[in-house]
N, C-alpha and C positions, 0 to 999 in steps of 0.2 A: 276629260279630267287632266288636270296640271300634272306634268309627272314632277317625280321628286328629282335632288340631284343623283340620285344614287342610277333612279333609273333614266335618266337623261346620258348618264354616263354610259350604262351598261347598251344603251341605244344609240350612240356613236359609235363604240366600239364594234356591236354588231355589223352597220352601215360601212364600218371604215374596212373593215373585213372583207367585205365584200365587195368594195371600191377596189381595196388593192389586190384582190385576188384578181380582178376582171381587166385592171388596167396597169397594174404594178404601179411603182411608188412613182416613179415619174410622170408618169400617167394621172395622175391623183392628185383632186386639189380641193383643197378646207373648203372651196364654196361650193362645189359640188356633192360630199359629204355633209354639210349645211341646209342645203338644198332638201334632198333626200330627207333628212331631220326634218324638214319643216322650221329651222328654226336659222337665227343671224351667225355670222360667221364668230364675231365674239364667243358666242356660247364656246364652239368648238374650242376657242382659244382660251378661254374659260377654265376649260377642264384638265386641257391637255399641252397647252403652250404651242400648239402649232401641228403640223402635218407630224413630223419628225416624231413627235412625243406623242402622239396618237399611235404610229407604227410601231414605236418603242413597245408598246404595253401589248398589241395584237399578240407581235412577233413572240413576246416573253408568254404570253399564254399560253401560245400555240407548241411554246417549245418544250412549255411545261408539261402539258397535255402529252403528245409525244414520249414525251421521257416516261411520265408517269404511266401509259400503257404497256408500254415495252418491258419495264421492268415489275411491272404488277403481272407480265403474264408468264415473266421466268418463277417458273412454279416449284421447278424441280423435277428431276425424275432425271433418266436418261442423257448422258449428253445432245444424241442425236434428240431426242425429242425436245429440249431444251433451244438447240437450232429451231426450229420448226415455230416452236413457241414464240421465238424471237422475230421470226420471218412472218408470221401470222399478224402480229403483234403492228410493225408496220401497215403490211396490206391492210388491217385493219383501219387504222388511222387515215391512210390513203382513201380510201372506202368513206370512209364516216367523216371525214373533214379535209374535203377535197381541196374547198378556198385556203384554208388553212398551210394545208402542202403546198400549196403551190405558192404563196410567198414565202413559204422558209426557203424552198428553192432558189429563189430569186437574188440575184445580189442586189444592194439597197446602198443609198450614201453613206445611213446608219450603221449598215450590218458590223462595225467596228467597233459600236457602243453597247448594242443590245443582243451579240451576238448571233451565229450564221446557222447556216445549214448543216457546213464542216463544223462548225463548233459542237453543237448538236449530235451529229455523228459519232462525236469524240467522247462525250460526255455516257454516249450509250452504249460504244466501243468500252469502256472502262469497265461498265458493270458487267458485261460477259468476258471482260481479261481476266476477271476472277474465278471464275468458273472455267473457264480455260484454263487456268494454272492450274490447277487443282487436279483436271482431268491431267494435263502432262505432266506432275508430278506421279501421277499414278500410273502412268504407262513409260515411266525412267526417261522420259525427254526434259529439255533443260526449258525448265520454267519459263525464266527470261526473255523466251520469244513469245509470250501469251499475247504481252502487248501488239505486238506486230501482227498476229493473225487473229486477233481483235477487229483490228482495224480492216485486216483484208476480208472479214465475213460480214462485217458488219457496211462496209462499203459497200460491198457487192451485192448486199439486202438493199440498201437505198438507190443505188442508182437503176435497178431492176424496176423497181417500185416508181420511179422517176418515168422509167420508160411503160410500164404496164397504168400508170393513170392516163397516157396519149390513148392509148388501144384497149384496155380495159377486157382484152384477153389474151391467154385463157383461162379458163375461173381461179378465182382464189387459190383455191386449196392445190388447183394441180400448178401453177405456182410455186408456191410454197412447196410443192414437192417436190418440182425441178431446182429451185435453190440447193436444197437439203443435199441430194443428190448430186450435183456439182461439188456442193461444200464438204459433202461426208465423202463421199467415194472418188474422189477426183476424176479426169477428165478418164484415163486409163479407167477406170473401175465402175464408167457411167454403168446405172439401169437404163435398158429401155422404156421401159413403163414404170417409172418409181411410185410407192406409194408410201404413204402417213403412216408413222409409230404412234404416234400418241393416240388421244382422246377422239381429238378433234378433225372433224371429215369436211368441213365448209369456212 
């Protein structure tokens, strides 16, 4: 059967995902996603205007995605469990949309138009500065540094994450618990064997 444009679309994009997860953008080229398609290199240029504007829309999905689990699993509850939530929240993503990660990772010629990995970072750095203010308004610290160790927990989530998709252990959850444990208790105040407050065990 003839696919339609919608789904000729949605089947570049899948393909281009996959190309650039495997070979990053440079690596990557309209006749080999073409190729793959089964179809002429037009088509591609058709849809998307070229390599660039193919990436543009991956990268925007993926960063949407992203965004949209992290802050869909800040639920509430506890600070600490809240951490947890957030760190889960990533591993998840990492886990479930590996090709995905690995070109937000990546720096790109684009990554200046359709935004990065740091960008990304920042953008979900923001939605726990709030909830950090909030907790340090309530324990008499001055608000005004929420931003700042936004950033440093929420870095420290990704680049972890960064390094635990090479190696892929050890499991999720205990992960996420050594995060948590870093983040809540600093280095002074580690657990040995930390474990999960919340819900969630995997």
């Amino acid at each position: 059967m003839r696919m339609t444009g919608k789904q000729r679309r949605e089947q570049l994009l899948e393909i281009g995902r996959t190309v650039f997860a495997e070979r990053g953008y440079d690596g990557t080229s309209v006749e080999e996603i073409a190729e793959r398609a089964g179809v002429s290199k037009p088509v591609v240029y058709e849809h998307f205007g070229g390599k660039e504007g193919l990436y543009a829309v991956v990268v925007d999905r993926e960063m949407q995605l992203l965004l949209d689990m992290v802050t869909g699993a800040l639920t509430g509850g506890h600070s600490r469990e809240l951490l947890e939530q957030a760190a889960f929240a990533l591993m998840d993503y990492i886990d479930t949309s590996t090709d995905g990660f690995k070109i937000l990772v990546r720096d790109s010629p684009v990554a200046q138009s359709t935004g990065s990995f740091a960008s990304l970072i920042g953008d979900i750095a923001t939605q726990v500065e709030d909830i950090l203010g909030l907790e340090f308004k309530s324990r008499g610290f001055d608000a005004r540094l929420a931003p700042m160790y936004s950033q440093m927990l929420v870095g420290m989530v990704a680049l972890t994450g960064q390094w635990w998709l090479e190696v892929r252990k050890p499991a999720k959850a205990e992960v996420a618990a050594h995060l948590v444990n870093l983040a809540w208790h600093g280095l002074e105040g580690l657990e040995r064997h930390p474990k999960l407050v919340g819900d969630r065990k995997n």
